[in-house]
C-alpha positions, -999 to 999 in steps of 0.1 A, spaced: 229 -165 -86 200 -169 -109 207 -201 -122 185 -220 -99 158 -199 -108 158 -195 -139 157 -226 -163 166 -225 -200 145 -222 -223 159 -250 -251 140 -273 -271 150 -309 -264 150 -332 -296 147 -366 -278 111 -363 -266 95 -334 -290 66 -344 -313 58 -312 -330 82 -284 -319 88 -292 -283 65 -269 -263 50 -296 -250 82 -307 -234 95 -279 -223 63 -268 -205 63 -302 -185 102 -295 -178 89 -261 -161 63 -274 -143 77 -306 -136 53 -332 -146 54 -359 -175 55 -351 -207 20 -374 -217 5 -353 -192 10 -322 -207 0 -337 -242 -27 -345 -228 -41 -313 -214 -30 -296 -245 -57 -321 -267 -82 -317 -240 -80 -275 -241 -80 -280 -274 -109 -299 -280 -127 -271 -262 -108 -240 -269 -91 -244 -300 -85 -207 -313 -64 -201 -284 -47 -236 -277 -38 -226 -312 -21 -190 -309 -4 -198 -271 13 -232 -287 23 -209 -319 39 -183 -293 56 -209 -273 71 -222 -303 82 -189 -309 94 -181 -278 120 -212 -277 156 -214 -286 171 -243 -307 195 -263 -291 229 -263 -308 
């Protein structure tokens, strides 16, 4: 029933750089992968404290894929 919802939350070895939040974040909001990157080194260059801590928590908060 909640399968459609709810997506997985998984990292995905074949297009991760670093730990994968990157791509799993583009998965959820359905947009490329560069795009995301590059929003993520654009925040950062401005606000890089907490570009920091939220990718640190995303890391955190994914599953590895077995």
């Amino acid at each position: 029933m909640f399968s459609d919802r709810y997506k997985n939350t998984q990292q995905y070895s074949g297009q991760k750089k670093i730990a994968g939040v990157c791509c799993q974040v583009a998965q959820k909001v359905d947009l490329p992968v560069w795009v995301v990157r590059l929003l993520m080194v654009l925040l950062a260059l401005k606000f890089t404290w907490p570009c920091i801590i939220g990718y640190v928590i995303g890391w955190l908060c994914l599953t590895n894929k077995k």
